[in-house]
Backbone as CSV, one residue per row, in Angstrom:
resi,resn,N_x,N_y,N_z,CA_x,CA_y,CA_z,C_x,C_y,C_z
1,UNK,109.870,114.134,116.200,109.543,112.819,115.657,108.580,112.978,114.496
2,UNK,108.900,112.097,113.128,107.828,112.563,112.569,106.762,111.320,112.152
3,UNK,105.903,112.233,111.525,104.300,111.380,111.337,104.930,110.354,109.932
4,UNK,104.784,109.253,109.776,105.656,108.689,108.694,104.313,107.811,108.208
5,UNK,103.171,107.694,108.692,102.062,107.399,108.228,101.410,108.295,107.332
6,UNK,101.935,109.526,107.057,101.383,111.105,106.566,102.319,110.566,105.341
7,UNK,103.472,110.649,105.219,104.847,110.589,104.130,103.782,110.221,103.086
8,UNK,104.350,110.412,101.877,104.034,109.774,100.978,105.222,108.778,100.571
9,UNK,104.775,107.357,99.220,105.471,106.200,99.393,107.013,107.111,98.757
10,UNK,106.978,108.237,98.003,108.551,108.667,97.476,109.375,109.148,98.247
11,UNK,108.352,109.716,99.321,109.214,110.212,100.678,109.820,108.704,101.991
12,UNK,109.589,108.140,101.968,109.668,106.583,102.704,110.475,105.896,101.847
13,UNK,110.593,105.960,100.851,111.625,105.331,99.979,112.982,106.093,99.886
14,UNK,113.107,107.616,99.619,114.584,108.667,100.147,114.940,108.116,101.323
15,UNK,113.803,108.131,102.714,114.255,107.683,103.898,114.796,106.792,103.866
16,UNK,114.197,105.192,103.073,115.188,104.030,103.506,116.101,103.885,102.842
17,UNK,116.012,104.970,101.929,117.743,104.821,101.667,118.581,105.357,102.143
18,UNK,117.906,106.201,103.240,119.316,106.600,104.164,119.345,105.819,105.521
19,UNK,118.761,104.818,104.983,118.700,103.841,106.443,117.783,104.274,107.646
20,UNK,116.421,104.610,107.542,115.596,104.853,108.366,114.877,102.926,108.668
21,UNK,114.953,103.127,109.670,114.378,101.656,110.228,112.817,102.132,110.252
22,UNK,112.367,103.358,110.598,110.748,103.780,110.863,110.008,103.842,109.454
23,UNK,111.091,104.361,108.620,110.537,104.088,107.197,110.086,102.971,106.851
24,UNK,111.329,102.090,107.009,111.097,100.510,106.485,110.117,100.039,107.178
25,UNK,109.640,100.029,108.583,109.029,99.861,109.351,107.202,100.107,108.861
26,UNK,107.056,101.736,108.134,106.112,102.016,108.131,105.663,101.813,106.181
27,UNK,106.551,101.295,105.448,106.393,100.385,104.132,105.926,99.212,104.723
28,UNK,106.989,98.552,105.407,106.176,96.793,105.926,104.917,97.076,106.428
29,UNK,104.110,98.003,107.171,102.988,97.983,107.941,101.650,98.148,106.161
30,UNK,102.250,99.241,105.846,101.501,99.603,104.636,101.169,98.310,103.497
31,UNK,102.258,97.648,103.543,101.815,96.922,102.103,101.908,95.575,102.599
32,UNK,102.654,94.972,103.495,102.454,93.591,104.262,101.306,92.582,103.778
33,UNK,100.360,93.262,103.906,98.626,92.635,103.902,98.891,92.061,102.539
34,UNK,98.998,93.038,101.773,98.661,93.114,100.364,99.616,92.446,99.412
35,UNK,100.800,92.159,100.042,101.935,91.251,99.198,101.502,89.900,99.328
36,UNK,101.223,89.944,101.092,100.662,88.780,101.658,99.780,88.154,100.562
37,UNK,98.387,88.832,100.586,97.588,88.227,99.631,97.564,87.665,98.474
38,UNK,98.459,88.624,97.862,98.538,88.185,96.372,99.742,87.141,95.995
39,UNK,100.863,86.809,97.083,101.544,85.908,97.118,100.380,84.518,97.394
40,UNK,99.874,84.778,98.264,98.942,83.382,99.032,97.796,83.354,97.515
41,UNK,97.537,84.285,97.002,96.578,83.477,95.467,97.257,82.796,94.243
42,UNK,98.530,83.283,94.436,99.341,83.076,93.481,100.057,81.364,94.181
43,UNK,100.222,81.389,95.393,100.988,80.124,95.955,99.915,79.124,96.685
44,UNK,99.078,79.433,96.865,97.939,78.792,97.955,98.672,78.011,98.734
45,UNK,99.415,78.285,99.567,99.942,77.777,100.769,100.311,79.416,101.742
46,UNK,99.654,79.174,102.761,100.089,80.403,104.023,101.414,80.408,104.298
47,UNK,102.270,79.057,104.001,103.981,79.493,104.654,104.710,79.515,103.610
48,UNK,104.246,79.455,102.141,105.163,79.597,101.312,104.554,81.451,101.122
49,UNK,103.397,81.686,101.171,103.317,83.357,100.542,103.869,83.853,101.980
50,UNK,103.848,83.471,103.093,104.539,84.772,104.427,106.148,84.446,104.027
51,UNK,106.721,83.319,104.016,108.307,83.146,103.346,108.357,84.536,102.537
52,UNK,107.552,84.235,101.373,107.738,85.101,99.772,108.059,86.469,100.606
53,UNK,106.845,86.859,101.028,106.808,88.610,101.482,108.137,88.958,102.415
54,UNK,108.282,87.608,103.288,109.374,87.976,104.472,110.847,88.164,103.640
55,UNK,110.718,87.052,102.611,112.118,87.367,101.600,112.336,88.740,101.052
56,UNK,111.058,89.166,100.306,110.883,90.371,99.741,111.483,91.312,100.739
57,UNK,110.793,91.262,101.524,111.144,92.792,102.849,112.720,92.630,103.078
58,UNK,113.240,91.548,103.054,114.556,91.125,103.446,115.463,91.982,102.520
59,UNK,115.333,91.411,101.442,115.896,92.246,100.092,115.948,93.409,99.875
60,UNK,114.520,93.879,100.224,114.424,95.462,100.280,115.405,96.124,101.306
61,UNK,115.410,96.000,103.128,116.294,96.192,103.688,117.611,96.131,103.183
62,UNK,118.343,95.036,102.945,119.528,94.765,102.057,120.036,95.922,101.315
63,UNK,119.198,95.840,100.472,119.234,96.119,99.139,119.243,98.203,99.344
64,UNK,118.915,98.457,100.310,118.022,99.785,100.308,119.553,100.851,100.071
């Protein structure tokens, strides 16, 4: 099993493109906060910036 908190972000990004769910998993944990935030200064509403980020992550999965 590996340490995917260690990876760096270029190594987690190869992974989800081969469809690692722990990857994607351990991007959402990493940057979550921080999309969060800067969506919520940019939107000042809490359910339109968690929407924004939850769309984002959505896309990314999708998209990966």
């Amino acid at each position: 099993m590996r340490n995917f908190e260690k990876l760096s972000d270029k190594e987690l990004s190869v992974l989800l493109c081969d469809g690692s769910d722990a990857a994607f998993e351990e991007i959402f944990n990493r940057y979550w906060s921080a999309l969060y935030a800067a969506a919520y200064k940019r939107l000042k509403s809490h359910e339109k910036a968690e929407e924004t980020v939850q769309d984002l992550f959505t896309h990314l999965w999708t998209k990966r």
